[in-house]
C-alpha positions in Angstrom: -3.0 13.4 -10.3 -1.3 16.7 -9.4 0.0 19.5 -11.5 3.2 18.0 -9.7 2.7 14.5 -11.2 5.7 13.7 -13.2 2.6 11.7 -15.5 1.3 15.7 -16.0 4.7 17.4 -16.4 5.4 19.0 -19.6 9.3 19.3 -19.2 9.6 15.5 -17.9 12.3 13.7 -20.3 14.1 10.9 -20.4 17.8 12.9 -20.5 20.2 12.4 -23.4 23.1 10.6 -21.0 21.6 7.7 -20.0 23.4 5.3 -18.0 24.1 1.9 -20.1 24.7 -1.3 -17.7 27.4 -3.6 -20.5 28.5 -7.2 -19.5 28.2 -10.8 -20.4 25.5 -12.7 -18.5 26.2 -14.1 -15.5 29.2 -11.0 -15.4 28.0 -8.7 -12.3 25.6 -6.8 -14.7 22.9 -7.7 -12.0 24.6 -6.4 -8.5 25.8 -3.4 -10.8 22.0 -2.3 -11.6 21.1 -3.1 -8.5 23.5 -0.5 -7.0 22.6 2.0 -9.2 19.2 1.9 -9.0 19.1 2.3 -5.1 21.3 5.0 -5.0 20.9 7.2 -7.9 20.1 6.3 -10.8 16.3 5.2 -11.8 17.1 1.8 -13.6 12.9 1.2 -14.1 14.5 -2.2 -12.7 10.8 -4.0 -13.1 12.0 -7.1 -13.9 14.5 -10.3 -12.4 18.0 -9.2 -12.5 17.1 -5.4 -12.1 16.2 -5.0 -15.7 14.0 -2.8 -17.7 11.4 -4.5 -19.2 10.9 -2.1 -21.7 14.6 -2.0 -23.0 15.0 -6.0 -22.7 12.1 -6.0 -25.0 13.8 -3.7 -27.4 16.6 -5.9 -27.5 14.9 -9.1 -27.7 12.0 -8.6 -30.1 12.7 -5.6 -31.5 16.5 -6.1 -32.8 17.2 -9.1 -32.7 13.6 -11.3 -33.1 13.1 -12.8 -29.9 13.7 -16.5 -29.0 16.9 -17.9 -28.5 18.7 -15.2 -30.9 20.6 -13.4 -27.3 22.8 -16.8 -27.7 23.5 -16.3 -31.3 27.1 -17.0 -32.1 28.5 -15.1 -34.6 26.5 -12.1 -32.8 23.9 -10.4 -34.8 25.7 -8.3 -37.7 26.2 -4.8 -37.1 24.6 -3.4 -39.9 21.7 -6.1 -39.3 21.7 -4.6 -35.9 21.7 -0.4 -37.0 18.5 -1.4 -39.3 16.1 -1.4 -36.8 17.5 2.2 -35.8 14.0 3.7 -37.0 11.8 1.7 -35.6 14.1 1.4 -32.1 14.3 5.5 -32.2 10.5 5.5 -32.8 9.4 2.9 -30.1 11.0 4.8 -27.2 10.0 8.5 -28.6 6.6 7.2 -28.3 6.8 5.0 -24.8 9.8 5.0 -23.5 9.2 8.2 -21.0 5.8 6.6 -20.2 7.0 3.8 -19.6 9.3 5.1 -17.0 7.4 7.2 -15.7 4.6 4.8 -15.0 7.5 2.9 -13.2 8.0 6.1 -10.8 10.7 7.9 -12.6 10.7 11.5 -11.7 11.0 12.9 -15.1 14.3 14.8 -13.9 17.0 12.3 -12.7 19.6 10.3 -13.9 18.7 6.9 -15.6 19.3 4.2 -17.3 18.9 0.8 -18.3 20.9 -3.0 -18.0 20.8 -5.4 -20.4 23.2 -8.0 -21.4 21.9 -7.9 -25.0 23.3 -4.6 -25.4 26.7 -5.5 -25.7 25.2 -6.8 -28.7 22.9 -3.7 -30.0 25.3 -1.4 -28.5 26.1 0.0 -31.6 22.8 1.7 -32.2 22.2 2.6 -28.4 25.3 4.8 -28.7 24.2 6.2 -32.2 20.7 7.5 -30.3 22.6 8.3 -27.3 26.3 9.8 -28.3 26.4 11.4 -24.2 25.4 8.0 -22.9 27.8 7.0 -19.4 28.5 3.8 -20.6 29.5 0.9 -17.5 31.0 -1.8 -18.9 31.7 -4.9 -16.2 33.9 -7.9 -17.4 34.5 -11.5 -15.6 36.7 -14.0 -16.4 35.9 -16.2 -18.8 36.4 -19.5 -17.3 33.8 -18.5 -14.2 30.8 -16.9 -16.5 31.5 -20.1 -18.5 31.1 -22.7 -15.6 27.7 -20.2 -14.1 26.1 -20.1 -17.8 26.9 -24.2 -18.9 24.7 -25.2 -15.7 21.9 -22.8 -16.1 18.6 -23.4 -17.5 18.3 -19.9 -20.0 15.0 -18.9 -21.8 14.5 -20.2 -25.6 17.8 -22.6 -25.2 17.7 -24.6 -21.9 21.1 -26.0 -20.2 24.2 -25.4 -22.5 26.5 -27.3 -20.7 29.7 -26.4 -23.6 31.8 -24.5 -21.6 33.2 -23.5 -24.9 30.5 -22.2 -26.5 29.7 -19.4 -23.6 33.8 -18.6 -23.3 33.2 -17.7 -27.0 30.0 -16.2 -26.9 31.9 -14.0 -24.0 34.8 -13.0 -26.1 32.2 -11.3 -29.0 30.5 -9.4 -26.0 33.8 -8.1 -24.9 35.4 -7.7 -28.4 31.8 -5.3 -29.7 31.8 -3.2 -26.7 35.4 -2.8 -27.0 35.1 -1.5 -30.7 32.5 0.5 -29.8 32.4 1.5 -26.2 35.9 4.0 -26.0 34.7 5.7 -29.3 31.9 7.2 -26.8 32.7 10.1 -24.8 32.0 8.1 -21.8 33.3 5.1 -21.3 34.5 2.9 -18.4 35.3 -0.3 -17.9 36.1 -2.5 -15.0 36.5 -6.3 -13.5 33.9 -7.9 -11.8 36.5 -9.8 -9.5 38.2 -6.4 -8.3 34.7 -5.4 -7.8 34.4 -7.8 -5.5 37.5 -7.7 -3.5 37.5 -4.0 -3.5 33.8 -2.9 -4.0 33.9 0.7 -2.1 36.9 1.5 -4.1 35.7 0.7 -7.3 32.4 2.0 -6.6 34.1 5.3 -5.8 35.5 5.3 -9.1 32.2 4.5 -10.8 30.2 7.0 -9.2 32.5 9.4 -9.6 32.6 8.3 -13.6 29.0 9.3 -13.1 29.6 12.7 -11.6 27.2 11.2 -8.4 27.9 10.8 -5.1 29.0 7.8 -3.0 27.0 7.9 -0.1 27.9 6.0 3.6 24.4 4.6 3.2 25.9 3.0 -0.6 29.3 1.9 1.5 27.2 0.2 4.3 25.3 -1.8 1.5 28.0 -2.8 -0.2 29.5 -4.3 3.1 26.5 -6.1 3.6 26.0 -7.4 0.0 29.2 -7.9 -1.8 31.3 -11.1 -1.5 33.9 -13.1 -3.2 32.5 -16.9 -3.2 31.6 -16.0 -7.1 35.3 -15.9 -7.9 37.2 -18.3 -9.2 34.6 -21.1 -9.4 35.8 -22.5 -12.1 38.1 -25.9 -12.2 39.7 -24.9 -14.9 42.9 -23.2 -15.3 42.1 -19.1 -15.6 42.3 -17.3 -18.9 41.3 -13.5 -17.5 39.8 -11.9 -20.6 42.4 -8.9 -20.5 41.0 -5.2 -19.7 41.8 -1.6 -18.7 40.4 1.6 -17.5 38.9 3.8 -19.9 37.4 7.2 -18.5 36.8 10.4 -20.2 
């Protein structure tokens, strides 16, 4: 390694604003991460779904014990949830810039992480990161419900009550919503104007995240967005409600 190996840099750091991917499962979160982490933002997207290993593992074993616990309905307690604050803050002091690193981060950029779990944990995330730009993407209810009751999901296998996930859903939306606009930096938007509008919104999100939106980000989003995702539901549409929120 060079003296110009991040791995050898003394003033590499993992920055105090990350950039925090929120949403139900099966909500966009994926596409979203995706974006980022092609065009400027290091997502250490090492896993399915553009994920961060690292941070999923946080999440999953850390907080909340692993298993089929990221289904849990009521959600993991809050104050259960800020309890593991120490050993959270202690974990990524220790690896957490390794571990990114490792996974090519330049030790200078803008990162972040996605996690659907978060929407759960959220309230200690922003506690260790008060500047965090924090994305929060929300579907209707009646579509993530009809993806999520035919998929076969770690630790629970198929689901198929539709009213289960549309509840599950709603105590997403309803924590990151108590704790999201309390942040300096907050924004949240619809997956389905997402998709029928993804340049515009895009625009909006990257300039949310003081970065710019390149012609090569527009030409990929022509390529990769569609709208087949919406409205796949049979059932009548209750859109859980939302608006803007940008400091």
């Amino acid at each position: 390694m060079t003296g110009n190996d991040p791995m050898t840099n003394s003033s590499a750091r993992l920055r105090d604003d990350p950039v925090i991917v929120l949403g139900m499962h099966h909500s966009g979160t994926s596409i979203l991460a995706e974006i980022l982490h092609r065009f400027g933002v290091f997502m250490q997207a090492n896993m399915h779904h553009h994920e961060s290993k690292f941070f999923v593992d946080l999440n999953d074993r850390v907080i909340m014990g692993g298993g089929a616990n990221w289904a849990r309905s009521p959600l993991m307690p809050v104050a259960d949830v800020l309890a593991k604050r120490v050993l959270v803050r202690n974990r990524i002091a220790k690896q957490g810039l390794l571990k990114y690193l490792a996974a090519g981060y330049d030790g200078i950029s803008r990162w972040g992480f996605k996690d659907p779990r978060t929407c759960v944990t959220l309230p200690l995330f922003v506690e260790l990161y008060p500047n965090a730009r924090l994305l929060h993407i929300v579907r209707n209810e009646e579509d993530v419900a009809t993806s999520l009751s035919a998929s076969d999901k770690r630790a629970l296998g198929i689901q198929p009550d539709r009213e289960f996930w549309k509840a599950l859903q709603r105590q997403h939306v309803a924590r990151v919503r108590e704790y999201g606009p309390r942040q300096r930096y907050y924004y949240e938007f619809h997956y389905e104007e997402f998709c029928l509008h993804p340049l515009e919104v895009m625009q909006q999100v990257y300039r949310f995240l003081e970065l710019p939106c390149t012609e090569a980000l527009a030409n990929f989003l022509k390529n990769r967005i569609y709208t087949h995702r919406i409205n796949i539901s049979p059932q009548p549409k209750t859109l859980v409600e939302s608006s803007n929120h940008v400091s």
